[in-house]
ROSE-4610 file (N, C-alpha, C; in Angstrom, 1 decimal, always signed):
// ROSE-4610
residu = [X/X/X/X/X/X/X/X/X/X/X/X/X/X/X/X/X/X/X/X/X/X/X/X/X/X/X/X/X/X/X/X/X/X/X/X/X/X/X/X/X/X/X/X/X/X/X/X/X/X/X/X/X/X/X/X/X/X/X/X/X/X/X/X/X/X/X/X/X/X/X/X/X/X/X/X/X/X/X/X/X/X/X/X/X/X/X/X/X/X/X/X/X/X/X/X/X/X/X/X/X/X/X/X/X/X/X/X/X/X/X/X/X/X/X/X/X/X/X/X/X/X/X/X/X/X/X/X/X/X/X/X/X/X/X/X/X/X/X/X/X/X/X/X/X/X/X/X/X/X/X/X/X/X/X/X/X/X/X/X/X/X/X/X/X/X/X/X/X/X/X/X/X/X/X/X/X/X/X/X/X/X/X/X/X/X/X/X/X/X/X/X/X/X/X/X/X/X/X/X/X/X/X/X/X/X/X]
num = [1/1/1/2/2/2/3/3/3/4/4/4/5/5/5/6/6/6/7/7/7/8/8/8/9/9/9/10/10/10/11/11/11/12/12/12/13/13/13/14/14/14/15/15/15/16/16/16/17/17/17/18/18/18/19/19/19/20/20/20/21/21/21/22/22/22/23/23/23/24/24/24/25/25/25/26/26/26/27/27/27/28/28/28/29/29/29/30/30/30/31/31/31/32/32/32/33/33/33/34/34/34/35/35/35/36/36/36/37/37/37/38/38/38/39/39/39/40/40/40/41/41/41/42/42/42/43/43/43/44/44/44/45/45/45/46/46/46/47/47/47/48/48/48/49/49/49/50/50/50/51/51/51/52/52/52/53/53/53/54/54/54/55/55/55/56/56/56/57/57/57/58/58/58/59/59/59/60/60/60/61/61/61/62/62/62/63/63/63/64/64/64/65/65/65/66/66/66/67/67/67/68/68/68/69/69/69]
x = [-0.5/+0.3/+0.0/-0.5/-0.4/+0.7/+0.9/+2.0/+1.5/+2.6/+2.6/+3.6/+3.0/+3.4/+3.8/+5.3/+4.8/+5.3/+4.7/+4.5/+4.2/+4.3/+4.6/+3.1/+2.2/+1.2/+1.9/+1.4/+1.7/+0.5/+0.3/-1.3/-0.8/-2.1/-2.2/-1.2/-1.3/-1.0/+1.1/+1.6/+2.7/+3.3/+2.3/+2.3/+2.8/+3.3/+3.5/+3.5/+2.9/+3.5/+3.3/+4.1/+4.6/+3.2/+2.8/+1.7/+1.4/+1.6/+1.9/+0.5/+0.0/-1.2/-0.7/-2.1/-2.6/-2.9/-4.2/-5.0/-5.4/-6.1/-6.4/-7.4/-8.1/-8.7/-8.2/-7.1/-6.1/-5.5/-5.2/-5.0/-6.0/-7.6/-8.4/-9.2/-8.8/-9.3/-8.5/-7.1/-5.9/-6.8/-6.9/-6.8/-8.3/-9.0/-10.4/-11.1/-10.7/-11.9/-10.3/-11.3/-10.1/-8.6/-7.7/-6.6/-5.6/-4.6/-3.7/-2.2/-1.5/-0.3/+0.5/+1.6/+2.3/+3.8/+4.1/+6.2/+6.6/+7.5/+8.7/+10.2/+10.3/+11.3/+13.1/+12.5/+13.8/+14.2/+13.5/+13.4/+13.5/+14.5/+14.3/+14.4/+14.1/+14.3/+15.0/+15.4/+16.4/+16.4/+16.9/+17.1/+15.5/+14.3/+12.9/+12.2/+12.0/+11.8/+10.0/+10.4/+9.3/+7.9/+7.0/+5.7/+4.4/+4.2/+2.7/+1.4/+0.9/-0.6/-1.7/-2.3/-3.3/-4.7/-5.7/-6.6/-7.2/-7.9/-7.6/-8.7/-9.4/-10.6/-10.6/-9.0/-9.0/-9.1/-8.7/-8.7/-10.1/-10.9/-12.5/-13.6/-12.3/-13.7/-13.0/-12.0/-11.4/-10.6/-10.1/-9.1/-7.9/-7.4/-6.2/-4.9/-4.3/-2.3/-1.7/-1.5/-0.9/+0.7/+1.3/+2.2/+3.4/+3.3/+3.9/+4.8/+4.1/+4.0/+4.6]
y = [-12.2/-11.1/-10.6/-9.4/-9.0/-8.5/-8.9/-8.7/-7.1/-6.7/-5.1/-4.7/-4.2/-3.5/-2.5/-1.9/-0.5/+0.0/+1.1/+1.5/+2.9/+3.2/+4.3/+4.7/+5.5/+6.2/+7.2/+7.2/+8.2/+9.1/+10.0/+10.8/+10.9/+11.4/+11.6/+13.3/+13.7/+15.4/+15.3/+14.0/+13.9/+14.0/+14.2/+14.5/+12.8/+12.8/+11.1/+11.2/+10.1/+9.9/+8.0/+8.2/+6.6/+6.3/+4.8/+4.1/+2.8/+2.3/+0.6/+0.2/-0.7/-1.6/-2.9/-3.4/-4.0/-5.3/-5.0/-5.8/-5.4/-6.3/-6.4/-5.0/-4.9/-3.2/-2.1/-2.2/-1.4/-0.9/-1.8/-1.8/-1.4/-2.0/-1.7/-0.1/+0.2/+1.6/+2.4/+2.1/+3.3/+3.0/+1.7/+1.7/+2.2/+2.2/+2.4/+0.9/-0.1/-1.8/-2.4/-3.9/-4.9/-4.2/-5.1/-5.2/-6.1/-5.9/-6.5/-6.1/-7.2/-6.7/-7.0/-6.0/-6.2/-6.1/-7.0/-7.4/-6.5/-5.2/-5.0/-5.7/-6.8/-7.6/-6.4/-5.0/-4.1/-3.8/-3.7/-2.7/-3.8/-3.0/-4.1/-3.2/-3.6/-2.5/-3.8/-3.5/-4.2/-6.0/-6.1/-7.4/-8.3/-7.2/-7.3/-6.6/-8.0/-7.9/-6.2/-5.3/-3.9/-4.5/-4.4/-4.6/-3.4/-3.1/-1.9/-2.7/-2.4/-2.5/-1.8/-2.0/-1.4/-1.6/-1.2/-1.4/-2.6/-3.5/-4.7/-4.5/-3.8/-3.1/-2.1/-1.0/-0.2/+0.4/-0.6/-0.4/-0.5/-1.3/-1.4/-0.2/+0.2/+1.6/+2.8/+2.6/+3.9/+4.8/+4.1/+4.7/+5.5/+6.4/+6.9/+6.1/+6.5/+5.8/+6.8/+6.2/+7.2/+7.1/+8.0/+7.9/+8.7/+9.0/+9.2/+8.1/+7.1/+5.8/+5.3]
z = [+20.3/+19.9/+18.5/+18.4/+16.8/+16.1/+15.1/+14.1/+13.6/+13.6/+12.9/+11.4/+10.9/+9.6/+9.6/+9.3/+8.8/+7.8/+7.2/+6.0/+5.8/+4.7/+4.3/+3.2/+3.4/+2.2/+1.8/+0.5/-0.5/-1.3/-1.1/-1.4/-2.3/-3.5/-4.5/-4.4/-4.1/-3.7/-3.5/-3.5/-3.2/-1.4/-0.8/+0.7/+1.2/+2.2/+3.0/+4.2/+4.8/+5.9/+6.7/+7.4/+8.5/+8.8/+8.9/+9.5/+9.7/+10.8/+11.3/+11.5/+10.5/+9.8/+11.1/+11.4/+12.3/+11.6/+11.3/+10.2/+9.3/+8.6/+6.9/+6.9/+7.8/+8.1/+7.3/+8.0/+8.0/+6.8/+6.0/+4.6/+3.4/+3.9/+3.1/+3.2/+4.6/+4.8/+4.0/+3.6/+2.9/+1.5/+0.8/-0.5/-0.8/-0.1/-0.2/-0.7/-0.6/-1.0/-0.6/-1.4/-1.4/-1.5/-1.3/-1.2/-2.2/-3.3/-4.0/-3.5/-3.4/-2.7/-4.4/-4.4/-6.0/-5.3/-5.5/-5.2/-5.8/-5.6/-6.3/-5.3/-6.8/-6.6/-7.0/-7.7/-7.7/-6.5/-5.3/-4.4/-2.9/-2.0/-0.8/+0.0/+1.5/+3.0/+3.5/+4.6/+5.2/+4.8/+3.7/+3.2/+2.9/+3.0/+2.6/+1.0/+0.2/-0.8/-0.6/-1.0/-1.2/-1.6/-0.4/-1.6/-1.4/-2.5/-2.8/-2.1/-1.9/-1.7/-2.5/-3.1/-4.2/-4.1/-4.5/-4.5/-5.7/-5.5/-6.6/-7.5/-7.2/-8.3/-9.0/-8.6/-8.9/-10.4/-11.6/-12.6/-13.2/-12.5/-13.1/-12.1/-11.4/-11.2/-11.5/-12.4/-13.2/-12.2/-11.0/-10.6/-11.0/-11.1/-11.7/-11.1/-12.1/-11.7/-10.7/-10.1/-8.9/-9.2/-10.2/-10.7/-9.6/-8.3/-7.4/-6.8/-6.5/-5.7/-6.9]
């Protein structure tokens, strides 16, 4: 049985929408490479500590802050 995710993207453009991640695929297709998951320990969904997903290279290939998200 595979376990499902779902989750929420946020474009750069402020646009969103719903999308239930499968596998680690899945995640590295949105961020474009690797994957860093970051806790926000402020934020919970149904009694689940909120966590981002990021690109984990992102700052060394000069990614921008996606000050949306």
């Amino acid at each position: 049985m595979t376990k499902e995710a779902k989750g929420i993207i946020i474009y750069p453009d402020g646009t969103w929408e719903h999308r239930v991640f499968t596998q680690l695929k899945d995640y590295q297709q949105v961020v474009g490479g690797l994957i860093e998951a970051v806790r926000l320990f402020d934020y919970t969904y149904e009694n689940e500590v909120a966590t981002i997903y990021v690109n984990e290279e992102g700052r060394l290939i000069d990614l921008r802050i996606h000050a949306v998200s």
